[in-house]
C-alpha positions as CSV (number, residue, x, y, z in Angstrom):
1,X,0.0,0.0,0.0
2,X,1.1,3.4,-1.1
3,X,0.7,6.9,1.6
4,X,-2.3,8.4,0.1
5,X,-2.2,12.4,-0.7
6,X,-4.9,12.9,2.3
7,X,-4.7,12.3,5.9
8,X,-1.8,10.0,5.5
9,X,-4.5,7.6,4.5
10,X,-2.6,4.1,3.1
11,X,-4.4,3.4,-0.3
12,X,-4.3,0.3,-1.9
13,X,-2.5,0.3,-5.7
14,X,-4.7,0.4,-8.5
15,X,-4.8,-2.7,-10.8
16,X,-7.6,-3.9,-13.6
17,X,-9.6,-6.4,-12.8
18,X,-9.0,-10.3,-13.4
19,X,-9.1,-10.3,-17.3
20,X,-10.3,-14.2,-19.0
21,X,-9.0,-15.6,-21.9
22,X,-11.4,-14.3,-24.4
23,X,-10.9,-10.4,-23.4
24,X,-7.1,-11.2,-22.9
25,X,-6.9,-11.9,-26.6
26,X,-9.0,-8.9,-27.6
27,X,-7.1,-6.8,-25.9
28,X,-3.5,-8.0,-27.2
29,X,-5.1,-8.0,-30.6
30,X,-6.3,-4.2,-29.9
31,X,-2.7,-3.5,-28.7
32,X,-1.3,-4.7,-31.9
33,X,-3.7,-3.7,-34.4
34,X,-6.2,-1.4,-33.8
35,X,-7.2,1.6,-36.1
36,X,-6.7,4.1,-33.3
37,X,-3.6,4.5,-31.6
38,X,-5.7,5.9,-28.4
39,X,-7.4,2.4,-28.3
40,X,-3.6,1.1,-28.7
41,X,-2.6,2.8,-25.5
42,X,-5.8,1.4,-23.4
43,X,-5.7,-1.8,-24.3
44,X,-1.8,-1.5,-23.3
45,X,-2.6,0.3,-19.9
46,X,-5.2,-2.9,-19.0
47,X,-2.5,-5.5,-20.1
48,X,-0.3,-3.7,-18.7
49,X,-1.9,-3.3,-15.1
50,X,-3.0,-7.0,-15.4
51,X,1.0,-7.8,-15.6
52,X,1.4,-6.0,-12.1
53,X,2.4,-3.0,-13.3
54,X,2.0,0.0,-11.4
55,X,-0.3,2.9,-12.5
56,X,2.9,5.2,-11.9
57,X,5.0,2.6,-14.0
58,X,2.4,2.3,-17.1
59,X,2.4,6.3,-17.2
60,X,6.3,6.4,-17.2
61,X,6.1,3.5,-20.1
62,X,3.1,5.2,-22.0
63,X,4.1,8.7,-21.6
64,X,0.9,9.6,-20.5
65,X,-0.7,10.8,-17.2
66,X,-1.8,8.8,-14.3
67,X,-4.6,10.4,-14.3
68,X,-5.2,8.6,-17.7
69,X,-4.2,5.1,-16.7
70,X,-6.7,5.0,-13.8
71,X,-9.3,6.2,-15.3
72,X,-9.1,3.7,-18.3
73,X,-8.3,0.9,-15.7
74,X,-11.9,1.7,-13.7
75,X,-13.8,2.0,-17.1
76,X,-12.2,-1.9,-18.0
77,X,-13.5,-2.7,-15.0
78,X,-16.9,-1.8,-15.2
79,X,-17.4,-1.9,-18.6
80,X,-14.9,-4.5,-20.0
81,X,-13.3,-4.0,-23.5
82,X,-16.2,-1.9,-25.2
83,X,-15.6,0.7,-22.4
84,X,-11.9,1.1,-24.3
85,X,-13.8,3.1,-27.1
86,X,-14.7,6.0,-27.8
87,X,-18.0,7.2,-26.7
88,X,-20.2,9.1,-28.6
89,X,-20.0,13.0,-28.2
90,X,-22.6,15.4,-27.5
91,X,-22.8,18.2,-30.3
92,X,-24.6,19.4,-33.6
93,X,-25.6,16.3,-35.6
94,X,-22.9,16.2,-39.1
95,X,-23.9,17.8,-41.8
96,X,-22.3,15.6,-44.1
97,X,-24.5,12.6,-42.8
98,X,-24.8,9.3,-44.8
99,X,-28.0,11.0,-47.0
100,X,-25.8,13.6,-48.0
101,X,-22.6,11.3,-48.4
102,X,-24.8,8.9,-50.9
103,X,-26.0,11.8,-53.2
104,X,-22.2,13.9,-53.3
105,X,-21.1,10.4,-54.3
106,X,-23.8,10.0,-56.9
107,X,-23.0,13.2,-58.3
108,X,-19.1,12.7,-58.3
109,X,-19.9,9.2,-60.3
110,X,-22.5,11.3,-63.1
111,X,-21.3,14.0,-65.5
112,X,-22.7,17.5,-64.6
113,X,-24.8,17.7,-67.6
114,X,-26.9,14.8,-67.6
115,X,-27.6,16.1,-63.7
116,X,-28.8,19.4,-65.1
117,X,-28.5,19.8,-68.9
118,X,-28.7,23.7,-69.0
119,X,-24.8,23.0,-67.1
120,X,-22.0,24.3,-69.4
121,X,-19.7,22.4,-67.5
122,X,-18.3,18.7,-68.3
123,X,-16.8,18.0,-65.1
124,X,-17.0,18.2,-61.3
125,X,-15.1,20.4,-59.0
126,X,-15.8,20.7,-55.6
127,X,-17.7,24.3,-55.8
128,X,-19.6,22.6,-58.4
129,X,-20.4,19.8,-56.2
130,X,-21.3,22.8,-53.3
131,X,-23.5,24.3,-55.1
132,X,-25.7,21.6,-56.5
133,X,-25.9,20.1,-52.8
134,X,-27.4,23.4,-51.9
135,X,-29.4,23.4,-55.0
136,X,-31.2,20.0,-53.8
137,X,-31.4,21.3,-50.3
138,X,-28.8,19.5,-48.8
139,X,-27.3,21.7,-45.5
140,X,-24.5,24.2,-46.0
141,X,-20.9,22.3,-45.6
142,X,-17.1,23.0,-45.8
143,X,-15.5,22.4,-49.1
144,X,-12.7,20.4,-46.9
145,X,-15.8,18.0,-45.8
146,X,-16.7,17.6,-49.3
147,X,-13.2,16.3,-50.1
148,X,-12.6,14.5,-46.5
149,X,-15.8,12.6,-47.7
150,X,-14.6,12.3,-51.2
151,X,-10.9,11.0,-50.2
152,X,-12.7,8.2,-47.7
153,X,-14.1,6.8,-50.6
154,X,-11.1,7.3,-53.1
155,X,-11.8,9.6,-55.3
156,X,-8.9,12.0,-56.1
157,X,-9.7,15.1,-58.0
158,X,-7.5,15.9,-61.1
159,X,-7.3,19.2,-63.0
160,X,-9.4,18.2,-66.6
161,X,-7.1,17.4,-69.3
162,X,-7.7,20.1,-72.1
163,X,-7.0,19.3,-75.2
164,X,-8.2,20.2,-79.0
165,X,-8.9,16.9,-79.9
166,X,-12.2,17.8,-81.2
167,X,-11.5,20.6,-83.2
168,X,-9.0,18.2,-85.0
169,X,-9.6,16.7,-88.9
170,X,-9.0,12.8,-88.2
171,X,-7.9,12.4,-92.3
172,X,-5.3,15.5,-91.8
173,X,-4.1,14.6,-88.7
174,X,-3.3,10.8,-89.9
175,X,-2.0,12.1,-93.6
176,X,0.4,14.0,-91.5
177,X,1.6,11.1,-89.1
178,X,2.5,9.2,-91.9
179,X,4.4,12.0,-93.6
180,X,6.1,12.3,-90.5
181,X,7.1,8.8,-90.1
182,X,8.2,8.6,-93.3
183,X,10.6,11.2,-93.4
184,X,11.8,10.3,-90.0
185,X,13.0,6.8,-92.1
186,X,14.5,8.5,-95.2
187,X,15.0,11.7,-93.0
188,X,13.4,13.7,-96.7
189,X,11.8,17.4,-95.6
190,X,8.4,17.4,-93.7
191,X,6.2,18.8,-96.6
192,X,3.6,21.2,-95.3
């Protein structure tokens, strides 16, 4: 037992709980592989308190307060290894919620002017993208959500490719490759 801060008071060290098989090999799989590195660090404060460790000796190892290690050890212990995670926050509901995430993506995967013909554009930027989410009364977001949400699900915007392809004579442009590779084997003049 350790001297408490208060009264001299002996206080008995803090450890987790006794931890079974099953949540044992949660836990070391959480410690090796989880998404979030803050879920790394609990499930490494319980295994490591479950070792004996000390909750002054896990915040030296961690780098992290003892403030911290206690209070994830007494969550484990009332609430196992779902109390680990993140809770959900109180706040404004997103903006960007799965309704709008569906359409932005059906928009991104549709040219412009099949969406609305009177469009003079042929592709999507994200202003573009803005403003026809506000057009179809979707609420009012950041451009950086619109990409955040875009980049999740791997799309990558490119500046368009301009090029005069269209405004080019097929039969010219192929007389003239031939030219071309012809005098590049008898290296004659390029006629014009």
């Amino acid at each position: 037992m350790a001297e408490g801060p208060l009264m001299g008071k002996r206080v008995p060290a803090l450890f987790v709980r006794q931890v079974g098989p099953h949540e044992r090999g949660i836990l070391r799989e959480l410690a090796r592989r989880a998404p979030d590195a803050r879920l790394v660090n609990r499930a490494r404060v319980v295994l490591l308190s479950r070792k004996g460790k000390r909750v002054a000796e896990i915040a030296d190892l961690l780098d992290i307060g003892k403030f911290f290690v206690e209070f994830w050890i007494h969550r484990f212990d009332e609430e196992g290894v779902e109390g680990l995670r993140d809770r959900e926050r109180p706040g404004r509901p997103r903006a960007a919620d799965k309704a709008f995430e569906k359409r932005l993506l059906e928009l991104v995967a549709s040219e412009p002017q099949k969406i609305d013909p009177e469009c003079p554009f042929t592709v999507w930027t994200v202003d573009r993208l803005l403003l026809r989410m506000a057009h179809e009364g979707f609420p009012s977001v950041s451009d950086d959500t619109v990409r955040r949400v875009l980049h999740r699900h791997e799309f990558a915007f490119l500046r368009p490719k301009l090029d005069l392809k269209h405004k080019q004579n097929r039969r010219e442009k192929r007389e003239f490759l031939q030219r071309l590779a012809a005098a590049k084997r008898g290296w004659q003049p390029i006629p014009a």
